[in-house]
N, C-alpha and C positions, 0 to 999 in steps of 0.2 A: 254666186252673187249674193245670195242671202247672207252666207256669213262675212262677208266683207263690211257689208251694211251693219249687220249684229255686231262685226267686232269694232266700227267706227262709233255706232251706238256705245258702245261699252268705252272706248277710250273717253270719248267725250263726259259720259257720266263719271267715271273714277275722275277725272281732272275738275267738276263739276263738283263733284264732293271735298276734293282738298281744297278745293278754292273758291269755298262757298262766297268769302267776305270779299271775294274780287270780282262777282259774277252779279249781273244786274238782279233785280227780283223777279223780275219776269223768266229768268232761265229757268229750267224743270226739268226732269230726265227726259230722255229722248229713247225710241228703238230704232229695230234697223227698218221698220215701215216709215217710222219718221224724216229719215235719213233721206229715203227714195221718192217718199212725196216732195220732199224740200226740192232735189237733184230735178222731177220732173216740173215744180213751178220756174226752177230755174230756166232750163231749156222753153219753156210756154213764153215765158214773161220776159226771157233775155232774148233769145234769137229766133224767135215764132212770131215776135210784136213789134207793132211797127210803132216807135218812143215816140215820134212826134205827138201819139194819141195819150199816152201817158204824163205828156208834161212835165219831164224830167231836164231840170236846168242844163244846161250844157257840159259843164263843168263837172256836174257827175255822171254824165253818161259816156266821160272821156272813158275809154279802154284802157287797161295798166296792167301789170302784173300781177298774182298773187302764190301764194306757193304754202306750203306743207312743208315742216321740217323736223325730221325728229331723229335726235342725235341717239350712238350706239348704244349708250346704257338703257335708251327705252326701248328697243329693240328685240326679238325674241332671236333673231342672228348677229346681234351683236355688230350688226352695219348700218350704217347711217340710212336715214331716205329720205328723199325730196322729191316732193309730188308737186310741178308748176304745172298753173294753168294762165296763160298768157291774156287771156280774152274776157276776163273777169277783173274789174277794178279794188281795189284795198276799200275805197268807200262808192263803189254801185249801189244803186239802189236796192239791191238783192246780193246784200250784204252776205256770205257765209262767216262761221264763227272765229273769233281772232280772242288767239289764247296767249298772254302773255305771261 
């Protein structure tokens, strides 16, 4: 598990470095401890909490898709991957990173 985290940590900083001028100011390198405190506010604050106490307007608390996509030239097997998570919205208030 640790290195999944390290290697997500790692992907996001290399993409973070080339794309410094498209990346808000507040970005900054991240590890893979980073990774998993994020992963467990998520589960606390997405499906542990009950929103009506959060006051989150309707509209963003709608549920939507989101997904992962990284074509085969980035790849270390040269096959494509797509990691969906259904139960996370594109703009929830516990936003994960959106790399375009």
């Amino acid at each position: 598990m640790r290195s999944i985290l390290n290697a997500y940590a790692e992907g996001y900083n290399l993409y973070l470095s080339q794309h410094r001028d498209r990346a808000p100011e507040w970005a900054f390198e991240i590890n893979g401890a980073d990774v998993l405190a994020h992963c467990r506010a998520l589960i606390i604050l997405d499906f542990a909490t009950d929103h009506q106490y959060l006051r989150i307007p309707s509209d963003e608390a709608v549920k939507g898709s989101n997904m992962l996509i990284l074509g085969n030239p980035r790849t270390r097997s040269k096959h494509g991957i797509l990691l969906a998570n259904p139960h996370l919205g594109w703009d929830s208030a516990y936003d994960s990173t959106k790399c375009t």
